[in-house]
C-alpha positions in Angstrom: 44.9 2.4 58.4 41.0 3.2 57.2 39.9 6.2 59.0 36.2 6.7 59.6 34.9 10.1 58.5 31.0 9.5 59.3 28.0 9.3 57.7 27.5 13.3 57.3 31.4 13.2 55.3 30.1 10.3 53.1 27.1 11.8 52.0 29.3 15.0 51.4 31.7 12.9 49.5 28.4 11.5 47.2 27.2 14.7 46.5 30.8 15.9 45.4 31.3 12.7 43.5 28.0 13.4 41.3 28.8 16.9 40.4 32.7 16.2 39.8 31.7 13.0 37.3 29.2 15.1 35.5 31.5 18.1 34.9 34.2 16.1 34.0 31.8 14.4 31.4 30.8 17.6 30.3 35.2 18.3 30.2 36.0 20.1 26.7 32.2 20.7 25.7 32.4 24.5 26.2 35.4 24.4 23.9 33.5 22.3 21.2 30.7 24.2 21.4 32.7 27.3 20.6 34.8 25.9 18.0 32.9 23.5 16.4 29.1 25.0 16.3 29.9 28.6 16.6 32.9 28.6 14.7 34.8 30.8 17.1 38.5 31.4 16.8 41.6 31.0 19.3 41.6 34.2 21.1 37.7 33.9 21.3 38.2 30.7 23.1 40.7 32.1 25.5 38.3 35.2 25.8 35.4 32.4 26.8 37.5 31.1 29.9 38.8 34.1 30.7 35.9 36.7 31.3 34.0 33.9 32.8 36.5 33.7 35.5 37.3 37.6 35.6 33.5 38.4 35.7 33.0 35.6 38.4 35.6 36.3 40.5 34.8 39.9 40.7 30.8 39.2 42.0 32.5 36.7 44.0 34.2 39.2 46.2 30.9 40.1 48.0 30.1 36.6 48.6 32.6 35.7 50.7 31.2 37.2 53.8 27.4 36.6 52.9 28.8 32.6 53.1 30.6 33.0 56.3 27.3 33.9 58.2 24.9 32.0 57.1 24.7 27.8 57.6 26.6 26.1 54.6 24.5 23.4 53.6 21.5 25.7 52.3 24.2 27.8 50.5 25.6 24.4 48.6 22.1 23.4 47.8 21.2 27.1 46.3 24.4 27.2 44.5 24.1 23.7 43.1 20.5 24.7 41.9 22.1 27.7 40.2 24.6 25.8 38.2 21.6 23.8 37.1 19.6 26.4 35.6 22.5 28.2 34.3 23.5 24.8 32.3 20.3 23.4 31.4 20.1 26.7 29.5 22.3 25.6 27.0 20.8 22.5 25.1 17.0 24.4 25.6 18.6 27.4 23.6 20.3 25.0 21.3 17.4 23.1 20.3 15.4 26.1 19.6 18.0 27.6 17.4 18.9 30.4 19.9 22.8 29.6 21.3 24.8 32.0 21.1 28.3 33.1 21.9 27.0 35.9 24.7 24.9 33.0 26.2 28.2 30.8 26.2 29.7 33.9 28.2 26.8 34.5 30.6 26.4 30.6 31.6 30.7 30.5 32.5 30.0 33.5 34.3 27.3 32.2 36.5 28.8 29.0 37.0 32.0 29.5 37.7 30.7 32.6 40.8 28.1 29.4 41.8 30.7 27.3 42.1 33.5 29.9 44.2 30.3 30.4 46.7 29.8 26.5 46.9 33.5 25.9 47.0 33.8 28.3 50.4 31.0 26.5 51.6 32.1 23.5 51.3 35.1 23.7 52.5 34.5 25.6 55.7 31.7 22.8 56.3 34.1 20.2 56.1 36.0 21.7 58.4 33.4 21.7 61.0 32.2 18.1 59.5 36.3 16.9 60.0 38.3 16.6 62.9 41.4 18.5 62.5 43.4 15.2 62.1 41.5 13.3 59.8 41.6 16.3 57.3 44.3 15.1 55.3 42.3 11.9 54.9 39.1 13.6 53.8 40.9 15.5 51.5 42.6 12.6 50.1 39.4 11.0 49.8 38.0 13.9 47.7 40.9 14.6 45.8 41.1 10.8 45.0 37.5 10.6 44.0 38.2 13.8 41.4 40.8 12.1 39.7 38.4 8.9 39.0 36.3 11.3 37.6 38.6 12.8 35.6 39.7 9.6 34.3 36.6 8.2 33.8 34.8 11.4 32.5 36.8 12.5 29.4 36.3 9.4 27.9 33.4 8.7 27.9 32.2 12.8 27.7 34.4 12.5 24.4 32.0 9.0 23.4 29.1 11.5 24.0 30.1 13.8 22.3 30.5 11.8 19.0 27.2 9.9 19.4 25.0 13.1 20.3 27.1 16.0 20.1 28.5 18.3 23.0 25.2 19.9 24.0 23.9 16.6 25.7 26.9 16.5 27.7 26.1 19.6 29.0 23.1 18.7 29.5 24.5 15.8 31.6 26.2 17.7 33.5 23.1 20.7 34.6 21.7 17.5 35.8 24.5 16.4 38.1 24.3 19.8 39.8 20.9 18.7 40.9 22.0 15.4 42.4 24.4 16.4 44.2 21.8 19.4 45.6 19.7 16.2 46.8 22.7 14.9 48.3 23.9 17.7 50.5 20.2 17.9 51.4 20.1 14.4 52.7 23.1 15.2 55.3 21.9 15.2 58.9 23.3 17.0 62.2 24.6 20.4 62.6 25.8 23.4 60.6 28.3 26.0 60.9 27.5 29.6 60.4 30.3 32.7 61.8 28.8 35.1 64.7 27.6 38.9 63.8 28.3 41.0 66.2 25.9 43.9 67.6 25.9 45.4 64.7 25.2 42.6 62.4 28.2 42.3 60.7 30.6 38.9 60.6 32.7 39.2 63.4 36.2 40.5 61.8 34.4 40.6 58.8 35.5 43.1 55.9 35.5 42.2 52.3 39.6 42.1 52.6 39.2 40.1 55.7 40.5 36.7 54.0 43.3 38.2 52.0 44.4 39.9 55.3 44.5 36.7 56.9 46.4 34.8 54.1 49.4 37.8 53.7 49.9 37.1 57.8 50.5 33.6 57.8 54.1 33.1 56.2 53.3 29.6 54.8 49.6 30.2 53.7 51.0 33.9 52.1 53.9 31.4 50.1 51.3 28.6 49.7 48.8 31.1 48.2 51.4 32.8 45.7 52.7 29.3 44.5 48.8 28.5 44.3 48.3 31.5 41.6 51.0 31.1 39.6 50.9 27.6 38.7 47.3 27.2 38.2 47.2 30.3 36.4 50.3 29.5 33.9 49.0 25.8 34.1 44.9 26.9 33.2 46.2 29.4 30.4 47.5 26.8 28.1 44.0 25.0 28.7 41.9 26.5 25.6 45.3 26.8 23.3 45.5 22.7 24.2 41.8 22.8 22.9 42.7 24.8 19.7 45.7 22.9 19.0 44.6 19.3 19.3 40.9 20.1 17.8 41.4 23.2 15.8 44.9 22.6 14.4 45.9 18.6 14.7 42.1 17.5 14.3 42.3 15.0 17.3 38.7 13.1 17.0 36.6 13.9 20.3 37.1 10.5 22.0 41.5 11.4 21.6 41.0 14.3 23.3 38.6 12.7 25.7 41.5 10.2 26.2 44.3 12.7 26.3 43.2 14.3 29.4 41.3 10.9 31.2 44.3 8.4 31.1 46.6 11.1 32.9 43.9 11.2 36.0 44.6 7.7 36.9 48.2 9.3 38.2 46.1 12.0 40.0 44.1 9.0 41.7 47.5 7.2 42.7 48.7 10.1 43.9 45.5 11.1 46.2 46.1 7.8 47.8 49.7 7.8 48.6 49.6 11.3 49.7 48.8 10.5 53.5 50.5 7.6 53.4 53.8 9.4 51.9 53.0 11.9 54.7 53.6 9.6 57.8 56.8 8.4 56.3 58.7 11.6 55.4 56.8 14.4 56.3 54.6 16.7 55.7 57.2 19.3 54.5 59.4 17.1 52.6 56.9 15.3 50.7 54.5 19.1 49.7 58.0 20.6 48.7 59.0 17.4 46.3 56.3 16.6 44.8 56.0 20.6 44.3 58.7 21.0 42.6 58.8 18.3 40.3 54.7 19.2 39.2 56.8 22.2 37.3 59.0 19.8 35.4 56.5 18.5 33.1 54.5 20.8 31.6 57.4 22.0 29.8 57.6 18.5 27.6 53.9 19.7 25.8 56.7 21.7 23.7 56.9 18.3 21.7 53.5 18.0 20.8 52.5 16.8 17.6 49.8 15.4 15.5 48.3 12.1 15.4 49.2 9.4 18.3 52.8 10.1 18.5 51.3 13.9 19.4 48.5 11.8 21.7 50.7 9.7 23.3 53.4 12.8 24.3 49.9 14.7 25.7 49.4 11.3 28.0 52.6 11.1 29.2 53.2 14.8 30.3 49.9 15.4 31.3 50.1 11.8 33.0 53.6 12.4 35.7 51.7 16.3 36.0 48.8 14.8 37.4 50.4 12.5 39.3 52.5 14.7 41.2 49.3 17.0 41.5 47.3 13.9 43.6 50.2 13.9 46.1 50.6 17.7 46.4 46.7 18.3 46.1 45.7 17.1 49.7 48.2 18.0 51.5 48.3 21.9 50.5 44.4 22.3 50.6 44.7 20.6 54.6 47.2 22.8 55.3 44.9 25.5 54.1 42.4 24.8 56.5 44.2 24.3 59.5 45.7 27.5 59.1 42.9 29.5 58.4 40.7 30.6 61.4 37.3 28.9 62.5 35.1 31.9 61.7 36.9 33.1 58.5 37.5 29.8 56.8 34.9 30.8 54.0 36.6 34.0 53.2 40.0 32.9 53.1 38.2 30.1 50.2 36.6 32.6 48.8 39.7 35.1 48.7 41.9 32.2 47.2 39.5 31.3 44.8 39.0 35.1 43.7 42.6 35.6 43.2 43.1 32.1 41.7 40.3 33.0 39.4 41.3 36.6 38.6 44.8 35.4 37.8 43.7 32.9 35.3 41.4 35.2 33.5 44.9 37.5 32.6 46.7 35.2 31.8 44.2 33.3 29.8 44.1 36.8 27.8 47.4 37.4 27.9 48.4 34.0 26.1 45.5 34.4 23.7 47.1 37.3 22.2 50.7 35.7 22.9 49.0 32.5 20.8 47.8 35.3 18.0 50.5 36.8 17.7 52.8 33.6 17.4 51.2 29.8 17.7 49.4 27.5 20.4 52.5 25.9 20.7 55.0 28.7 21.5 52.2 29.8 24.0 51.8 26.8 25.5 56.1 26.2 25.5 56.4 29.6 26.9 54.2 28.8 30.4 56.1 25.9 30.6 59.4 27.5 31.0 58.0 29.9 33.1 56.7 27.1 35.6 60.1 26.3 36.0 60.8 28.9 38.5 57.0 28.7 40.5 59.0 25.9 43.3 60.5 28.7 44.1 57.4 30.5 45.9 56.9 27.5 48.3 57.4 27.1 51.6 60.7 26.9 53.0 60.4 25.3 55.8 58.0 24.3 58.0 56.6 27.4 60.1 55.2 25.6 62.5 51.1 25.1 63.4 49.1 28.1 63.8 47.5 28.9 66.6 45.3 26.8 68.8 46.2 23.5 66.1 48.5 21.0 67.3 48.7 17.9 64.3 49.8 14.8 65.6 53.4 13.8 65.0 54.2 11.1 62.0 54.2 7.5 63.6 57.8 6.5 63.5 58.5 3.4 61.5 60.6 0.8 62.8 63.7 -0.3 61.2 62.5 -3.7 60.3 59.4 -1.5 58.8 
């Protein structure tokens, strides 16, 4: 059954679309940039992702209640206009012959604290944009639309980058930022800001206000600790993936493009039969499956090789990965916003993302060294055993809907269904 979000979601959902296809375009430039201009080795590439996030995260911490009290959409466009700036910075200093490694470092940081302030925003907008039970299907929506672009963008990013070179890919992407800044400015109606009180502070606010919320809810507390082990083991093989397929294995630009795009057609499949999988077996039953089997896979990047049979074993993994990622995806980010109250939605984002982002940056480090110290490979084999045991972080069973939600029950199928 098609649901109708509105006009306000769809114009949402364009300006998200813009700025997902244009970083996923711009997907593995960073990486070339680093390796392939500035000549910069393994752990320097880990370093790259990492104190971007650490930095990022860090700033971010006082951002979370700034967002929560003031109306989202200007807060999108600023950010989006941010991201711009930050990445347009890149191919002006290339072409005059001043890119450096530090400027690499300073643009990751500012993007990626632009990007947790836009993300809280966002997502505490489309809550008040979304009634409660068409959230799963707006998030399917997004999350379906992200794995197009992750398809699609790789690809043809990887094209780009052996026509004209990584920096114009960035510079693709700066100008998506500003897109989709035009886009959230085109949506019409009403905005959502949290209260002060007398005193002119967010009502319940405090800078540990979101955490505080997550640790008190038993399924967001497990949902959150599942959340930051897997995308941190899962993002910490992401730059040792880069070194080993472009360093080491010398995969051409438009492989690696390839090696990460063809998976995201799974992700897309799986977006769209989340809801549907939903009203057949359950919310529970279908989040706790398709959890568990998401830490299967990684493990089989252990048989990476070069050339295609060493392409075609990245596809594969990365492809049943992704795939269990579409269904999970939607269904664990609705569940995050029913359960997290009206006025505190943006920090509760913002304190997931923080941790999510602070989490990665160690463990980015961490297997840099571990990579040093051994290979890529054994890094990137390691976090796949280790994934092994995240299933067991999720919720048991259902807890139940917080307070003041009620989701409507599963439409029963007939047996002739």
């Amino acid at each position: 059954m098609h649901v109708k979000l509105g006009a306000g979601f769809r114009r949402l959902w364009s300006a998200y679309a813009v700025s997902t296809y244009g970083t996923w375009i711009a997907f593995g430039a960073f990486p070339l940039i680093a390796v392939r201009v500035l000549h910069a080795p393994a752990f320097a590439v880990s370093l790259l992702e990492s104190a971007g996030l650490a930095v990022a995260a860090i700033v971010a911490v006082l951002l979370g209640p700034w967002v929560e009290h003031r109306s989202k959409r200007p807060v999108m466009i600023a950010m989006d206009v941010v991201r711009f700036l930050a990445m347009a910075s890149i191919p002006i200093a290339y072409s005059l012959g001043f890119l450096s490694y530090g400027q690499l470092l300073v643009v990751s940081v500012t993007g990626t604290t632009a990007s947790i302030a836009f993300t809280a925003a966002s997502g505490a907008y489309l809550k008040h944009l979304v009634r409660g039970d068409h959230l799963l299907a707006a998030n399917g929506r997004l999350g379906a639309t992200a794995w197009v672009a992750t398809a699609a963008g790789p690809p043809l990013g990887g094209a780009l980058i052996g026509l004209l070179g990584p920096v114009i890919t960035v510079a693709a992407d700066a100008v998506s930022y500003l897109l989709s800044a035009l886009g959230v400015l085109r949506i019409r109606g009403g905005d959502v800001a949290a209260p002060r009180d007398r005193a002119g502070t967010v009502r319940g606010a405090g800078l540990l206000g979101g955490w505080r919320c997550i640790l008190r809810d038993p399924v967001l507390r497990r949902l959150f600790f599942n959340s930051l082990t897997v995308g941190g083991l899962i993002m910490a093989t992401g730059p040792l993936l880069s070194v080993l397929l472009l360093g080491q294995y010398h995969f051409p630009a438009w492989q690696y493009g390839l090696a990460f795009g063809i998976p995201a057609v799974g992700g897309f499949a799986g977006s769209r039969l989340s809801a549907r999988l939903v009203a057949r077996y359950g919310q529970h039953r279908v989040m706790i499956v398709s959890g568990w089997l998401r830490s299967l896979f990684p493990l089989g990047l252990a048989f990476t090789r070069p050339a295609i049979p060493g392409l075609l074993t990245v596809i594969v993994v990365e492809g049943l990965l992704i795939t269990c990622m579409g269904i999970f995806n939607p269904i664990y980010a609705t569940e995050r916003l029913r359960r997290a109250p009206a006025d505190q939605t943006a920090r509760v984002l913002s304190a997931w993302t923080i941790s999510g982002k602070l989490t990665q940056a160690a463990l980015m480090v961490l297997w840099g060294i571990l990579a040093t110290l051994t290979s890529p490979l054994t890094a990137i084999t390691v976090s796949g055993v280790l994934l092994l045991g995240t299933p067991l972080l999720l919720p048991r069973r259902s807890a139940g809907d917080p307070p003041g939600i009620r989701t409507p029950s599963a439409p029963r199928r007939s047996p002739a269904a």
